[in-house]
N, C-alpha and C positions, 0 to 999 in steps of 0.2 A: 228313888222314892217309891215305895208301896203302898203306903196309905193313899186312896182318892179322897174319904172323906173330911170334910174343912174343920171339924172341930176333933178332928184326930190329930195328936201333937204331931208335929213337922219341923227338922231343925232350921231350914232353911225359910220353905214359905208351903203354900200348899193348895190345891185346887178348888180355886171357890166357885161357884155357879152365878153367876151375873146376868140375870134376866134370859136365863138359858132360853130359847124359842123352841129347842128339841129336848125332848127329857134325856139326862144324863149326861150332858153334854156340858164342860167345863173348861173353866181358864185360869190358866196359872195367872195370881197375884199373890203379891207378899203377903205375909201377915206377922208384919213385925211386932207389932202389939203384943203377943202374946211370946213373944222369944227374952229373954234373960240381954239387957241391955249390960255392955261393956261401962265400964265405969271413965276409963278414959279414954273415950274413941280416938280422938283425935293423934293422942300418940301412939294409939295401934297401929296410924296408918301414914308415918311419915315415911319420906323418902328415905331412900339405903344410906346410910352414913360413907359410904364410899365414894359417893357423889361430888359431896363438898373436895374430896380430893384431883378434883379432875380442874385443868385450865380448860384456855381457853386460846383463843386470835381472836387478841386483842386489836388485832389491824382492821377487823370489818367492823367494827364500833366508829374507827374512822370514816370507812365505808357511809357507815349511816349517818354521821355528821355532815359528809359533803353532798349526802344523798337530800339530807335536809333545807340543806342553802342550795342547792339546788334547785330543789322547787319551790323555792323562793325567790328564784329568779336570778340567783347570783350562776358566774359560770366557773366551773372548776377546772381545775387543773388536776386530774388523778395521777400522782406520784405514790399513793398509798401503797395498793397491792398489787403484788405482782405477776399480774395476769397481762397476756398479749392480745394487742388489738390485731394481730396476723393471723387471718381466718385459719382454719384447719385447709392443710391442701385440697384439693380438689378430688385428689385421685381417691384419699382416704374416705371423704365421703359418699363420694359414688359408691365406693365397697361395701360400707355399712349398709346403704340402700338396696342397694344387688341382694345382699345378706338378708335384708328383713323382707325383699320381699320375693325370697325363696322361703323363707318359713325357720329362718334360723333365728327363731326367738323363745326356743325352750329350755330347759336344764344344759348343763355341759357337765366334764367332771369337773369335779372340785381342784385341781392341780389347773388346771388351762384346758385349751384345745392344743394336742401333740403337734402342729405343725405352728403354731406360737408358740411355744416353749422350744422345740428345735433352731426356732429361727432367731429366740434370745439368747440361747445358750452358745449359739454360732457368732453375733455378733457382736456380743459384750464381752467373750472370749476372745476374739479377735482384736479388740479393739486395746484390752489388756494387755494380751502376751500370755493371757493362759486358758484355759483349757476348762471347758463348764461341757457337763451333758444335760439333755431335757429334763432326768429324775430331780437334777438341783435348783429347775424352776419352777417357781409356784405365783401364777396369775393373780395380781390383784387389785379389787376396783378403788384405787391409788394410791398413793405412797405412802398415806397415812399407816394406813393396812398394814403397812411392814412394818411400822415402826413395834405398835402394839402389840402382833403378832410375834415379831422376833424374842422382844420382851418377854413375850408370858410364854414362850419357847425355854429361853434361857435364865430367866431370873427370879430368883427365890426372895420371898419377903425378906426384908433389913438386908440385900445385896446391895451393894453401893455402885452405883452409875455415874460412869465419868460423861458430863457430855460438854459442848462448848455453849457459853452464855457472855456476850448474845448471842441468840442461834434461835434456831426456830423452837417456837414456845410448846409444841408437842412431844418435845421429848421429856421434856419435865413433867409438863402432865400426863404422860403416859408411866413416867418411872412412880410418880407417885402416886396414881390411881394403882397400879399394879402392887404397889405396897414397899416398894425399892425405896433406895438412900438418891435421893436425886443432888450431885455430886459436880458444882461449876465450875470448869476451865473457862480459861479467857486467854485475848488477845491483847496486843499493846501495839501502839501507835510508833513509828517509829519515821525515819525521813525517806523511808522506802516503800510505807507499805502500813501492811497492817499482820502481824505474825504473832504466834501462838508464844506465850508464855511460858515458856520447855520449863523453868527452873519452879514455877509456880505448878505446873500439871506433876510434876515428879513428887510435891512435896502434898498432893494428896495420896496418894496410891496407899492402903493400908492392907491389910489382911483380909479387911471385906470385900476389896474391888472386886468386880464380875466381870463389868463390864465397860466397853470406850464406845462412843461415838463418833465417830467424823468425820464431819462435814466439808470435805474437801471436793469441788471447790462454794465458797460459805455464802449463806445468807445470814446476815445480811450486809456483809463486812467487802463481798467481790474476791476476797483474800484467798490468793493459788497457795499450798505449801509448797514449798522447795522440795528439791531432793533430799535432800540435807536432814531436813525436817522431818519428811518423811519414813527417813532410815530409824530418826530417833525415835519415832514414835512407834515402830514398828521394834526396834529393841526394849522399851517398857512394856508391850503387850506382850511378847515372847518371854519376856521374861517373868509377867507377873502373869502367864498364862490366860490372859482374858478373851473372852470374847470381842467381838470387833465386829459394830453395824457403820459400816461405809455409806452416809449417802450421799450418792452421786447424781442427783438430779441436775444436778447442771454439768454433767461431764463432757457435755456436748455442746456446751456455750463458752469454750476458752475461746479467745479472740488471738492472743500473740504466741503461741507456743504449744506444743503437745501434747494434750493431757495425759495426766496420770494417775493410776489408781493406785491404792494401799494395797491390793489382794495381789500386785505384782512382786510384791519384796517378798525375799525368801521369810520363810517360816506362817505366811499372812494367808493363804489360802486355804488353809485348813480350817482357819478360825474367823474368819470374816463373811459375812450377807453384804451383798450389795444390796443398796433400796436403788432402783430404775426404775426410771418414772417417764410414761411419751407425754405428759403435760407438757416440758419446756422443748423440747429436743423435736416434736413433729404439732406442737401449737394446739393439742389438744386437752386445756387445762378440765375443761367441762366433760370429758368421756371418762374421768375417773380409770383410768388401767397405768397398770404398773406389773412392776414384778419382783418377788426377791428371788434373787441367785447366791444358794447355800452351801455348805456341806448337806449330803445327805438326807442326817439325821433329821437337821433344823431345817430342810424344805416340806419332808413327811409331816413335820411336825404343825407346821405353818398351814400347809394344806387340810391338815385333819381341824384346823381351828376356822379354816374356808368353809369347811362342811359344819363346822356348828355353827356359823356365824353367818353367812350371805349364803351359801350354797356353790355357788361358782359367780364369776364374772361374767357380764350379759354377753351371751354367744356372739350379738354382732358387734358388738363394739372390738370382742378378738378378732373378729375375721378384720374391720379395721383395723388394727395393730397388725397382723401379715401384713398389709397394704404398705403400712409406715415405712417397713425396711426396703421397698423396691428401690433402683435407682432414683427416681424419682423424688422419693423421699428426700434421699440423700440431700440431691441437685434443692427443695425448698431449705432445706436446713442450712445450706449455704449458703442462700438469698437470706434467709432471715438472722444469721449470724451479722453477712452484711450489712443489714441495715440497723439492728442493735448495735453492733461498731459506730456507725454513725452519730447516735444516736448517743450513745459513750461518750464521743469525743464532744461533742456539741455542748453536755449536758455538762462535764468536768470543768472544760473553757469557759464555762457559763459562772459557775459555783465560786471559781477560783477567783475569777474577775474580779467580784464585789470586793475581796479582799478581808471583810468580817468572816466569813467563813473559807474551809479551808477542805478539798478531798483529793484523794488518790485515782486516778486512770485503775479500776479494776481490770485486771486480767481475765477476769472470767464473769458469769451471771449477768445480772443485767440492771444490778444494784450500786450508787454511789453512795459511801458512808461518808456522812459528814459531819467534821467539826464545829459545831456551832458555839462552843464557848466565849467566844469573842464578841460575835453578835447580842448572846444572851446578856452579857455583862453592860457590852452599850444600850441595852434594851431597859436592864435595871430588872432583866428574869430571871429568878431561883429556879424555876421549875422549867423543867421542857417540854412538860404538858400544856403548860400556859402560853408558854414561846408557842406550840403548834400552833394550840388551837386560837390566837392572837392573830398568827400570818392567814391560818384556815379564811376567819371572817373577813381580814383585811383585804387577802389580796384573792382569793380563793383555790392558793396552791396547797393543795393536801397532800400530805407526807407522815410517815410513820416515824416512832423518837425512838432510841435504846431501848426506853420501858414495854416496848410493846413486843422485844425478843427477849423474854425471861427476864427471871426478877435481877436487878441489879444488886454487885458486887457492893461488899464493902472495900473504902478503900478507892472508889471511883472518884476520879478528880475531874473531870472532864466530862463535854456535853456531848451529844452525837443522835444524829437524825438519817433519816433513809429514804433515799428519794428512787424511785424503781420506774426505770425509763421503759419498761416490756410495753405498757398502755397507750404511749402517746408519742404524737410525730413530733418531726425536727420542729414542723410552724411552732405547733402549741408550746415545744420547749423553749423556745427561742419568746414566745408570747409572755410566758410564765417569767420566765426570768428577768424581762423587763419590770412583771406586776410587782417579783422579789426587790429589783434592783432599786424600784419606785420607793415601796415600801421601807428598806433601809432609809436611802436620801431623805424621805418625808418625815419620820416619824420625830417626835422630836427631839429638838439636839443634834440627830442621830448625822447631817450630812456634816458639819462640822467638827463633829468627832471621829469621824469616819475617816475624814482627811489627814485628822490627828495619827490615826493609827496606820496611813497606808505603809508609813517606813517602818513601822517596828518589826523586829525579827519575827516571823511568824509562828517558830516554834517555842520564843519562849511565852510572846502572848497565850499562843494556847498549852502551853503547860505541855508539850512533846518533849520526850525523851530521847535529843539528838543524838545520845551515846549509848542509846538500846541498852540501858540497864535495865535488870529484871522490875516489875510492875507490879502490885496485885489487879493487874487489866485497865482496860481503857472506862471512860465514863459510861455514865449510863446512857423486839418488836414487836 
């Protein structure tokens, strides 16, 4: 602005003198009054229409309903999300503190610190069977990070995005903020398990496909793929040339058997991001660091989006992530594997018991899916929002339902809830299950009928598909 004086036009506002005490001496105030008023303000200044495309986690709304009977004196039981009550080791935090209070709390590059990315690209390669360098690692303040980033790496408005539903609700809302075809696979129940619906994932794939997601091994299903499985899916990527985001946040919480990644089958490393995440793997859900491990192209790419976006990941929180990979590390990740096993088994024997409901021993993560169809139907419940939020007030076990991992299928016959053992001990599960078990016996009718149902075959009360015929997926985090 050049004009000082106040009754000189000014588009903005303009300097008025307000009891000036020294001559000439003024202060910027508006002076709307005299400016040409907008005829519709109000819609000059709504929100970006891009917005409404965005989801959400819908699991802390649960969060805040148990937060509410809580302080209302009731006691919960958090089954909802799936964060762990296993502090961060020790060693790691000593590190971060060393760190900040040397002065390591300014800018980094936007890619990582070089001896964090060395030490990704060495581990998650090894861990593999193949072969990563630093340039294909790009630091990020957590997993989410990758999702989006890889995203708007690889995918052009109306590309079509395979991902699995249910599965975690961010990939949806990132395919669809981003302006992509958000595109559901599923799984289907079988007497084994819980496994991917090959005949139904094949009978999407079109001319648009871009891109796959997968989430092996799954939230919130527990569900390991096979070998078997894996080969297949890895001959429809190659084949219909797509991209491939792997995330393996829980690659480090298999319990019976040796994990396995997708970027290990021939043709898949060319074309596959790992999302690595130290949330589950070193207990540090709250320091936000991750990483994607790319091709090249798509690591440059991700990093150049670090530098528009956050700038880098907070310098000590990387020098904590060096810390995570020492032996040490290693040695808590085995305690804590430990005691989620436990914690597994306690929680499945518990589930299985009541006999209304019905889960799988997961092989990996730290999630059991549950069958609640049985339950619901003695209950006289259409909805599993209402089943939740009925047991929430009753007994104060809080657990997350289908609806809260991606929008449900059509086609879903079947009910299913998710109880995430990472937060709470053996006592409390063992407590909970009593408040569960109470709650069925008392409600009414319910012990009477209960007894009705304890002989019937369990697969076909809950409508399972003992002969793994194709599905369009299980019922409705």
């Amino acid at each position: 602005m050049e004009a000082f004086l106040y009754d000189e036009p000014i588009s903005v506002g303009s300097f008025v003198p307000i009891s000036a005490p020294m001559e000439n001496e003024f202060y910027l105030t508006p002076t709307l009054s005299r400016l040409p008023m907008p005829t519709n303000t109000v819609n000059r200044r709504r929100l970006a229409s891009r917005i409404s495309k965005l989801g959400t986690e819908t699991a802390f709304s649960v969060s805040s309903e148990a937060a509410e009977l809580a302080a209302q004196g009731k006691k919960i039981y958090p089954f909802h999300i799936g964060d762990l009550n296993i502090p961060t080791p020790a060693h790691i935090v000593t590190a971060a503190k060393k760190a900040i209070d040397e002065g390591k709390t300014g800018y980094c590059a936007a890619a990582g610190l070089t001896p964090l990315r060395e030490i990704i690209a060495k581990e998650i390669g090894a861990s593999r069977g193949v072969t990563f360098t630093k340039d294909q690692v790009s630091v990020q303040p957590g997993g989410k990070a990758v999702i989006g980033k890889f995203l708007s790496s690889v995918m052009e408005e109306g590309d079509e995005v395979l991902y699995p539903s249910p599965g975690y609700p961010i990939y949806e809302s990132q395919i669809n903020y981003l302006g992509g075809k958000a595109v559901p696979y599923t799984f289907k129940e079988t007497p084994f398990g819980y496994v991917l619906d090959m005949d139904y994932l094949r009978s999407l794939i079109t001319t648009k496909t871009k891109v796959f997601i997968f989430n092996n091994y799954h939230n919130p299903t527990g569900a390991s793929s096979s070998k078997e499985e894996m080969a297949e899916i890895t001959r429809i990527c190659v084949a219909h040339d797509l991209w491939v985001l792997a995330d393996e946040a829980y690659f480090d919480l298999v319990f019976d058997e040796k994990p396995r990644s997708i970027v290990s089958f021939p043709g898949m490393l060319e074309r596959t991001t790992i999302l690595f995440t130290f949330s589950k793997t070193f207990c540090m859900t709250g320091w936000r660091l991750a990483a994607s491990i790319s091709p090249i192209a798509i690591a440059e790419s991700i990093s150049r989006l670090n530098t528009n976006q956050e700038a880098c990941t907070a310098h000590f929180v990387q020098i904590a992530g060096i810390a995570a990979f020492s032996e040490e590390g290693k040695h808590v990740l085995e305690k804590t594997k430990t005691e989620l096993k436990r914690r597994r088994d306690l929680i499945v024997t518990r589930l299985n018991a009541m006999k209304v409901l019905h889960t799988y021993s997961p092989p990996s993560t730290f999630y059991a899916y549950v069958n609640v169809t049985k339950a619901m139907k003695l209950l006289g419940e259409t909805s599993v929002e209402s089943f939740r939020r009925r047991i929430l007030e009753s007994t104060g076990v809080s657990f997350c339902t289908r609806e809260h991992f991606g929008s449900p299928l059509r086609g879903e016959k079947n009910y299913y809830v998710r109880f995430a053992f990472s937060g709470i001990s053996c006592d409390m599960i063992n407590e909970a299950m009593d408040k569960l078990e109470a709650f069925f016996e008392e409600s009414t009718g319910m012990k009477k009928m209960v007894n009705q149902f304890v002989d019937v075959n369990i697969s076909k009360a809950m409508e399972v598909d003992v002969n793994v015929q194709p599905t369009v997926g299980s019922a409705a985090v």
